[in-house]
N, C-alpha and C positions, 0 to 999 in steps of 0.2 A: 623751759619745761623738759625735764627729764624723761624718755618711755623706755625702760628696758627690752631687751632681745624678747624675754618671754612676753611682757605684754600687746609689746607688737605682734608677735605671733599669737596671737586670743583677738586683737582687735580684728585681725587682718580672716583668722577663721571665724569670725562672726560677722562680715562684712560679705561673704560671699552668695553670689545671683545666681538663681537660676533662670533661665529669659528663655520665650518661648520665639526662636529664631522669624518663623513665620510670622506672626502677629506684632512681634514684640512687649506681649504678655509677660508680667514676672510675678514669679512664683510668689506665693502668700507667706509660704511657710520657708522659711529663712535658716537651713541646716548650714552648719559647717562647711567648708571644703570638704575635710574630709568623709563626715556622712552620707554630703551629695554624691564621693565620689563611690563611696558603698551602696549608696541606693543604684547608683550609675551599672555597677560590676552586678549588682545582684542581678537587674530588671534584664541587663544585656542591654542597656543605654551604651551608643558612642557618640558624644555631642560634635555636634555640627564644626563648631570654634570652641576652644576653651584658652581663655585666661587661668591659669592654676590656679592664685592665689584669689582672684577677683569677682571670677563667672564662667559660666557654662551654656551656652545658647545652645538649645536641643530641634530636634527635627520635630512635627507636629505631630507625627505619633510617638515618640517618644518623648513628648511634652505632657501626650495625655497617659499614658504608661505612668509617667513620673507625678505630676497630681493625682492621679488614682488613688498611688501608692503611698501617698505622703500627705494630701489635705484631705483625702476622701478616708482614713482610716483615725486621722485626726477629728476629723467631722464627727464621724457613726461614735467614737470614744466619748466625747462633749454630747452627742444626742442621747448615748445610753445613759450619763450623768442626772441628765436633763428628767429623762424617763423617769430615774429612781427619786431624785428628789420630791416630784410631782405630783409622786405616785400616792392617792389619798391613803392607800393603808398605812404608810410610813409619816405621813402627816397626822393620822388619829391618832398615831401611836407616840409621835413629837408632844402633839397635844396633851394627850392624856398625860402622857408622864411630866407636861410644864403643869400642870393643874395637881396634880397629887405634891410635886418638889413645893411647889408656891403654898396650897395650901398647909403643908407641912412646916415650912418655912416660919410661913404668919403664925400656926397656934402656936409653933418653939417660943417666937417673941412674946406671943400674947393667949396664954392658955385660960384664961377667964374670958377669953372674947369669943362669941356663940357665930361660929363659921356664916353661919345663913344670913347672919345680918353683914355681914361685906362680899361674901361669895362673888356678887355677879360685881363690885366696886372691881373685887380682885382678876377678877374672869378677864374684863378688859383690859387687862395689861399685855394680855394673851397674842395678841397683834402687834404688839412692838418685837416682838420674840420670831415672827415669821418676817419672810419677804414677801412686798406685796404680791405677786403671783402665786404665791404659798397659801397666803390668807384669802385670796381672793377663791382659790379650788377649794379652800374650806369652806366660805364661807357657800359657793356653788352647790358642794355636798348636802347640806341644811338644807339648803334654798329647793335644792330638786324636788322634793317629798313633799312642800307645800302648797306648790298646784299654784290659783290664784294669790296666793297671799301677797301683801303690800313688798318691794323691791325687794326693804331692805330688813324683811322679817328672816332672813335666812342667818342671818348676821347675828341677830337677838336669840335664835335658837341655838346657835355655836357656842354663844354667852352662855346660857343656859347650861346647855353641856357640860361647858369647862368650870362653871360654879359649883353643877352637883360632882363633878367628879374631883374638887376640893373636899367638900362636905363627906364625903365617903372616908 
């Protein structure tokens, strides 16, 4: 097997550690050499031992300096994601607009066929189109407003929803 100069040097910067000297904790998040060595110069890191090509074993606060800066900014980035995806009004609005495209869709194919009589058939397709934690804050939203109602009437009301907002 053949590895050229340049992809040794790509194998060799993606292969580099950062290790937390004391504990011998290593880092989650897996930057280059040379990233590590810019997050290093920005933060005022000078590691403990360093391997150039290979690793970095840093002192313990300068372990936590450096996850701060690198899994903790990565973290809150994936939590804001998390947030907006979640977030019911962006979900009604996912919704509403799969129920107007679908119902639109179906009369294109079938403009003699009277909406209300497959409406809620079509409604239920409506959840293969989310993730279940998606469907599932929908179906929550429904569910809040009916007090006692049976488990999984909140569910039958989200059908509902997404039938008449075909029908419209």
């Amino acid at each position: 097997m053949k590895v050229t100069r340049h992809q040794l040097r790509r194998i060799i910067r993606e292969s580099f550690d950062v290790i937390n000297a004391d504990t011998g904790e290593l880092s989650e998040f897996a930057p280059s050499a040379e990233a590590a060595l810019n997050v290093f110069k920005r933060l005022g890191i000078t590691p403990v031992d360093m391997d150039f090509m290979e690793d970095a074993m840093l002192s313990d606060e300068d372990w936590s300096k450096y996850v701060d800066e690198t899994e903790g900014k990565s973290y809150k980035r994936h939590s804001a994601k998390e947030k907006e995806r979640l977030d019911i009004d962006n979900l009604l609005a996912r919704v509403d607009k799969w129920a107007a495209d679908a119902g639109a869709d179906y009369f294109a194919d079938n403009p003699d066929m009277d909406m209300q009589d497959v409406g809620l058939d079509l409604a239920m397709n409506a959840k293969y189109e989310f993730q279940p934690d998606e469907w599932d804050k929908l179906v929550w939203e429904f569910d809040k407003d009916l007090g006692g109602a049976p488990a999984d009437q909140g569910e039958w009301e989200l059908y509902d929803h997404i039938a008449n907002m075909m029908v419209q």
